[in-house]
C-alpha positions in Angstrom: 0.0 0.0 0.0 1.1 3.7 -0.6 2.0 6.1 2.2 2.3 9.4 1.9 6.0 10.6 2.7 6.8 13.2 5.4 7.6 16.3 5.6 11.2 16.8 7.5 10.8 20.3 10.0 14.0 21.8 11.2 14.0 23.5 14.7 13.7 27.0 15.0 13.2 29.2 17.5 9.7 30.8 16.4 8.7 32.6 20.0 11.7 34.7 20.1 11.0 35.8 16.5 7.6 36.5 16.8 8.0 38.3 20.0 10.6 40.4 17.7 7.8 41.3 15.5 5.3 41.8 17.6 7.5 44.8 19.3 9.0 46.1 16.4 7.3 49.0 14.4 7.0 46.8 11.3 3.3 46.1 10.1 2.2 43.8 7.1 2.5 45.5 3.2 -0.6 45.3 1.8 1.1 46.0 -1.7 1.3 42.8 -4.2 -1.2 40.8 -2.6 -1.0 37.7 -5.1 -5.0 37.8 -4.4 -6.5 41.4 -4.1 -9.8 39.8 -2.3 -7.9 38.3 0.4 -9.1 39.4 4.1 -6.3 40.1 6.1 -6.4 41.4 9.8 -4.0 43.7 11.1 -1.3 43.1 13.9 -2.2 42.6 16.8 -1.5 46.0 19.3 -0.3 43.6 22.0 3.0 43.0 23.0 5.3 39.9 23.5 5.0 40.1 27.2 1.1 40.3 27.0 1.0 36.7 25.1 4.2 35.2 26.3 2.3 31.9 27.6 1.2 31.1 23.9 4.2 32.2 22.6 5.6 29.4 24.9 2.9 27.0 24.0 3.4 27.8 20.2 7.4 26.7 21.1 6.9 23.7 22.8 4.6 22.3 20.0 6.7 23.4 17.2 9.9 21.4 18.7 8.1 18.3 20.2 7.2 18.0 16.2 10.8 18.4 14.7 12.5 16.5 17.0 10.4 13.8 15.9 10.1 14.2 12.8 13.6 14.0 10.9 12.6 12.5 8.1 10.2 11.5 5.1 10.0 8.0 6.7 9.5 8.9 10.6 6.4 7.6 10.0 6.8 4.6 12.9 8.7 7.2 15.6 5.9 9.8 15.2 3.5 7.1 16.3 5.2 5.4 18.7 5.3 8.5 20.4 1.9 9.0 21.1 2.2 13.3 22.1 3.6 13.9 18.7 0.5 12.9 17.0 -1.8 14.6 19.6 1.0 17.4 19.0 0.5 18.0 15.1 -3.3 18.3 15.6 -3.2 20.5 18.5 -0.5 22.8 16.3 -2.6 23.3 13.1 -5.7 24.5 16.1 -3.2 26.9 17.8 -1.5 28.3 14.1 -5.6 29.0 13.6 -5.9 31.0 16.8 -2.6 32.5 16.0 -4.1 33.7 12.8 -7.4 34.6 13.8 -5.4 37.5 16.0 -3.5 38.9 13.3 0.1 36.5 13.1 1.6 36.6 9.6 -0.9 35.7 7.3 1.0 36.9 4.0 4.7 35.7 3.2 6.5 39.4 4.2 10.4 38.8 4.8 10.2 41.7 6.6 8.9 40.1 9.5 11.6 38.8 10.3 10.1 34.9 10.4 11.6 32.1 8.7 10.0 29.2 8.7 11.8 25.9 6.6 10.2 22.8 5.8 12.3 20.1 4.2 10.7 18.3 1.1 9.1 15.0 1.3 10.8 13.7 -1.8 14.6 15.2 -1.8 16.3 15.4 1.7 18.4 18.3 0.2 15.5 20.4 -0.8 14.2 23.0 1.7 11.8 25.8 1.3 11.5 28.6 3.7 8.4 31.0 3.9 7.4 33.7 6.6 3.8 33.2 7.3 1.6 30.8 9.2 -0.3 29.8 6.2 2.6 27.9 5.2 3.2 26.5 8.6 -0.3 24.8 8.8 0.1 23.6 5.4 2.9 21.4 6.5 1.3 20.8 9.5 -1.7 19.1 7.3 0.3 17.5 4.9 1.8 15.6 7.6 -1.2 14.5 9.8 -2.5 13.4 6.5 0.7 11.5 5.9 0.1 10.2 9.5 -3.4 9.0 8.5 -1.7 7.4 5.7 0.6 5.1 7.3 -1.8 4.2 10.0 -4.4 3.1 7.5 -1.3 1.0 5.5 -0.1 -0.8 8.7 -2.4 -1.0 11.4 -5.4 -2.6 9.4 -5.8 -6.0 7.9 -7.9 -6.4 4.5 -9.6 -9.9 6.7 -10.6 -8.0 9.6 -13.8 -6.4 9.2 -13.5 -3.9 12.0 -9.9 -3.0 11.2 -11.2 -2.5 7.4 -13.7 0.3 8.5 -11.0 1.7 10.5 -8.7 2.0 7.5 -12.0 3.7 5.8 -12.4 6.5 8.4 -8.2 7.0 7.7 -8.2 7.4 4.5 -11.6 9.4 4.2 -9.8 11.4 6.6 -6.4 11.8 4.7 -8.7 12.6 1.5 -10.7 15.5 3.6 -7.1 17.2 4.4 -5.6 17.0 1.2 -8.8 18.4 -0.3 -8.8 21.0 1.7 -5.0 21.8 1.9 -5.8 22.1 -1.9 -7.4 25.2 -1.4 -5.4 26.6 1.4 -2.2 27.0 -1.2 -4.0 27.5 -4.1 -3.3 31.3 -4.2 -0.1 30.6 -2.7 3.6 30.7 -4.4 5.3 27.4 -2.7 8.3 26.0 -4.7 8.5 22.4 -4.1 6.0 19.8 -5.6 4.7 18.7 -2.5 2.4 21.3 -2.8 1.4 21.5 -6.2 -2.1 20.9 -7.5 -0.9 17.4 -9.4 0.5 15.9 -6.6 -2.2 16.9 -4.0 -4.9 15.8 -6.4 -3.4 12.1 -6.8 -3.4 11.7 -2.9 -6.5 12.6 -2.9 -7.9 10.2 -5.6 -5.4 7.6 -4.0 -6.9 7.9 -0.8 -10.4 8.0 -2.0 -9.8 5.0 -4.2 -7.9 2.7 -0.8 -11.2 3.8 1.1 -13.5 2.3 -1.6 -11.6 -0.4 -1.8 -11.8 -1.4 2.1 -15.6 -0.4 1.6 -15.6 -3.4 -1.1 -14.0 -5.2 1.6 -16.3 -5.0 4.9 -19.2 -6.0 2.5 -18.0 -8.9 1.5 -16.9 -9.9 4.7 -21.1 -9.3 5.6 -23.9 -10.6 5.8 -25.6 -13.5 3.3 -24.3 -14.7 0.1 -27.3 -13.6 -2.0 -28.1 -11.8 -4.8 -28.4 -8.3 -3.2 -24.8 -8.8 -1.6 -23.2 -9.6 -5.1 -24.7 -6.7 -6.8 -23.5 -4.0 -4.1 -20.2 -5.7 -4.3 -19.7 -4.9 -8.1 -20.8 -1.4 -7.9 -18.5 -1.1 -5.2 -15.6 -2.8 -7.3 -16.8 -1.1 -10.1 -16.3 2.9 -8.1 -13.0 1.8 -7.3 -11.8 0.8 -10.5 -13.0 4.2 -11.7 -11.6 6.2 -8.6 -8.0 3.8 -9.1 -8.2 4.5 -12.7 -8.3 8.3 -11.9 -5.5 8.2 -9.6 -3.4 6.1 -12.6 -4.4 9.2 -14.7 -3.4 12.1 -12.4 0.2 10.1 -12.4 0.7 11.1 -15.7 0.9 14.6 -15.4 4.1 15.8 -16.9 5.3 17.9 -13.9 4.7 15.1 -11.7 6.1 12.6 -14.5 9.2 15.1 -14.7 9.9 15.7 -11.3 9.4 12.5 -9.8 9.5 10.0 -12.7 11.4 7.2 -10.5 8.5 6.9 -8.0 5.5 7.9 -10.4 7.0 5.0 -12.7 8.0 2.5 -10.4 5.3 2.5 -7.6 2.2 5.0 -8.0 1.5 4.3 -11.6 1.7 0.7 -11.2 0.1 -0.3 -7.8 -2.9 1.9 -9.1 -3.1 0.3 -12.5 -3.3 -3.1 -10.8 -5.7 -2.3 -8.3 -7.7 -0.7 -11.1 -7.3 -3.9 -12.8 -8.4 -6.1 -10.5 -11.4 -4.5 -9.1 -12.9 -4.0 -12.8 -12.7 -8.3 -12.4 -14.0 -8.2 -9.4 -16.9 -6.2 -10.3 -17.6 -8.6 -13.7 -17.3 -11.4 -11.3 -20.2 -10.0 -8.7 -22.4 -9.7 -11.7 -21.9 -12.8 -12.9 -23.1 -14.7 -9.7 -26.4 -12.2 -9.7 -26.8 -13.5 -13.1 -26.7 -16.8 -11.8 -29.0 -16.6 -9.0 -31.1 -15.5 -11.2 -30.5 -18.2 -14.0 -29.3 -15.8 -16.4 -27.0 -18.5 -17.8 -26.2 -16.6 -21.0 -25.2 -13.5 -19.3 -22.8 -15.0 -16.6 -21.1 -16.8 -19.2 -20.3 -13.2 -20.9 -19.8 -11.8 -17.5 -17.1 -15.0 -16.5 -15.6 -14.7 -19.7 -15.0 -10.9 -19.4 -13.6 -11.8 -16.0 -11.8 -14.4 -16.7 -9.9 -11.8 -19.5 -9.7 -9.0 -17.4 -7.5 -11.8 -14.7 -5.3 -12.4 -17.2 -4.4 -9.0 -18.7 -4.1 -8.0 -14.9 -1.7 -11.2 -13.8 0.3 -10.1 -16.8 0.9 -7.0 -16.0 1.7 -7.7 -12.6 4.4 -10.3 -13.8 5.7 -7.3 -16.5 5.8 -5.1 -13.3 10.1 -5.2 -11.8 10.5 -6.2 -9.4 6.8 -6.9 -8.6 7.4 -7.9 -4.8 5.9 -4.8 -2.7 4.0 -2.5 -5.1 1.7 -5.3 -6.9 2.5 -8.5 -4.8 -0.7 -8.6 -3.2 -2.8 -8.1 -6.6 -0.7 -10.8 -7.7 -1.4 -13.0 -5.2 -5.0 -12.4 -5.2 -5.5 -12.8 -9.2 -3.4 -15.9 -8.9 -6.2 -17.1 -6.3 -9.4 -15.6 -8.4 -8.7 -16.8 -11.9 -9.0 -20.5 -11.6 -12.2 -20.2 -9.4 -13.4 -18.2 -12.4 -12.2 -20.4 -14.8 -13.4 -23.4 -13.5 -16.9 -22.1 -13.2 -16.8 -20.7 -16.5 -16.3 -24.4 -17.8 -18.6 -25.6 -15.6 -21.5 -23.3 -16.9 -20.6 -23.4 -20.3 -20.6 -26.8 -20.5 -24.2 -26.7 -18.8 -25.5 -24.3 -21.2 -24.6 -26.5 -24.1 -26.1 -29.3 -23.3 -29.3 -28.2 -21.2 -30.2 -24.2 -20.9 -29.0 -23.3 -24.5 -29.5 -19.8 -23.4 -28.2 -16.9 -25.9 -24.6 -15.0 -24.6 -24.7 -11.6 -25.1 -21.8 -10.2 -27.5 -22.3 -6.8 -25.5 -22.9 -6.4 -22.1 -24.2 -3.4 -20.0 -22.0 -0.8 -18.0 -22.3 -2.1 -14.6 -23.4 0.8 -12.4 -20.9 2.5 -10.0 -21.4 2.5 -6.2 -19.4 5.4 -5.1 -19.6 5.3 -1.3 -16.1 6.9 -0.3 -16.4 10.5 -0.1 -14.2 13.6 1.2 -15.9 15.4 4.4 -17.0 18.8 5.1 -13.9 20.1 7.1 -11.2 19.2 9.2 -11.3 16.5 12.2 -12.4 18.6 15.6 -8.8 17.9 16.9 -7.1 20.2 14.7 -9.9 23.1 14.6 -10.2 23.3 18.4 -7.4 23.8 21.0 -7.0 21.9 24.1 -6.7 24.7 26.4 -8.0 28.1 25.8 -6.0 30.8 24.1 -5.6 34.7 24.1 -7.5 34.7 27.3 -5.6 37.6 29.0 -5.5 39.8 25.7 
């Protein structure tokens, strides 16, 4: 499964240059806004000394995070340390309060601020900026990275509980990304991390890996009928669309420039397989409705459609090198479908022959997309509201 890389923070002392700002005589330009319509409140007429408990708070948070988080794959250690997870939320809700009092909201040098953010891709690639805009889209990218690696390793496709688990991650992850989308939209950040290709495949990604656990809870439910196989393939069928959408945000050419080795070698072909497998899946689901409902012609088609669509995927799997890690698991699992399918398809065509005689279709019917996986309204309640109120003295 694909995790979301981190992004590497370097500790800085931010209280003692905010307090710097906040006594000097320098206010925010207003000239160049990159957008003209952008509502932007004015410094606040406090002093350090009047805020020096959040400025302290603000500290604490900011290096509890980078001494954590060194690098892209700190994944595990970020975790494993429980506060630093609680930490990143409760940051993003205190850079809101920050910013809801007038704190940097537009990338002015002048301030004085530098706040750098190593890339998630390129060790040697930092980008600095001086606003807390910037700041909380780090912060986000991260917890959604977070999300990311939880839903990859703490859930098991055979457990049904952990399955909807790895649905309310990803769902989550999606929501973030989304809406980190829109919070640097307007902005100028160099590094890919943050451009619109490379948000917009983690959020198809993620939206396609919830689908696919939704696929995944309902066939681990409930009876084996007729209604159960036909929500199945609308679910397989959505997440072959939603995979097949990822598989084409992968081909844009700044993504395909700038990161060809892991667009090529990993995104591109993990999504293609999933995409691959589920559109089986989703042939295979109809068939067994048409055969509950002795449709005999029509789950030949369907088997025989399946039955292709195995192959084609097993053979790209095998083209894939090495295929161990990115489509192992597709590989395994069309290995364990297609003689199932095949032997069925023998079975029924052989019946057909010799008793039903029913007509195969030469062209069969779209099979209708179940889309259940969906981004949410806003931001988890943990990173909107702070612990402990804020500003109270001010």
């Amino acid at each position: 499964m694909l995790v979301l890389p981190l992004k590497p923070a370097l500790r800085y002392d931010i209280m003692t240059a905010l307090a710097q700002w906040l006594d000097s005589d320098h206010y925010i330009s207003f000239d160049n806004l990159k957008n003209p319509l952008q509502f932007i409140l004015p410094k606040p007429e406090f002093c350090s000394v009047a805020c020096r408990d959040e400025l302290l708070r603000l500290q604490s948070l900011r290096n509890s995070i980078s001494d954590i988080l060194t690098r892209p794959d700190s994944h595990a250690a970020a975790l494993h340390n429980s506060s630093v997870w609680d930490d990143l939320q409760e940051y993003h809700a205190v850079l809101l309060e920050f910013e809801k009092r007038g704190f940097p909201t537009i990338d002015d040098a002048m301030t004085g601020i530098q706040l750098t953010w190593k890339a998630a891709w390129s060790d040697k690639e930092k980008e600095t900026h001086a606003h807390f805009p910037w700041e909380r889209s780090v912060v986000m990218f991260n917890i959604a990275a977070l999300y990311s690696y939880k839903a990859a390793t703490e859930c098991k496709p055979t457990n049904r509980d952990e399955c909807k688990q790895a649905v309310s991650y990803y769902q989550t992850a999606a929501t973030i990304v989304s809406i980190l989308k829109q919070l640097v939209a307007p902005e100028d950040f160099n590094t890919i991390d943050f451009s619109n290709p490379l948000l917009s495949f983690w959020e198809s990604f993620f939206l396609s890996a919830a689908q696919s656990n939704i696929y995944r809870i309902m066939s681990l439910t409930g009876e084996d009928d007729a209604a159960k196989h036909k929500n199945l393939s609308g679910l397989a069928q959505a997440a072959h669309h939603l995979y097949n959408t990822a598989l084409k945000d992968t081909q844009d050419p700044r993504l395909a420039s700038e990161l060809f080795s892991v667009c090529n070698s990993e995104w591109a072909p993990f999504c293609k397989a999933q995409a691959m497998i589920h559109g089986a899946k989703a042939e295979y689901h109809q068939a067994v409705v048409h055969r509950l409902s002795g449709a005999w012609g029509k789950e030949i088609a369907r088997l025989r459609a399946c039955h292709d669509k195995l192959l084609a995927c097993q053979e790209f799997c095998d083209s894939v090198e090495p295929n161990e890690g990115v489509v192992a698991y597709v590989l395994r699992e069309t290995k364990a479908i297609r003689p199932v399918v095949y032997d069925r398809l023998v079975e029924v065509e052989k019946d057909n022959y010799t008793i039903y005689q029913d007509t195969v279709p030469k062209v069969l019917e779209e099979i209708p997309s179940k889309q259940l996986a969906k981004v949410k309204e806003q931001l988890p309640e943990s990173m909107l509201t702070t612990r402990r109120t804020l500003f109270a003295s001010v």
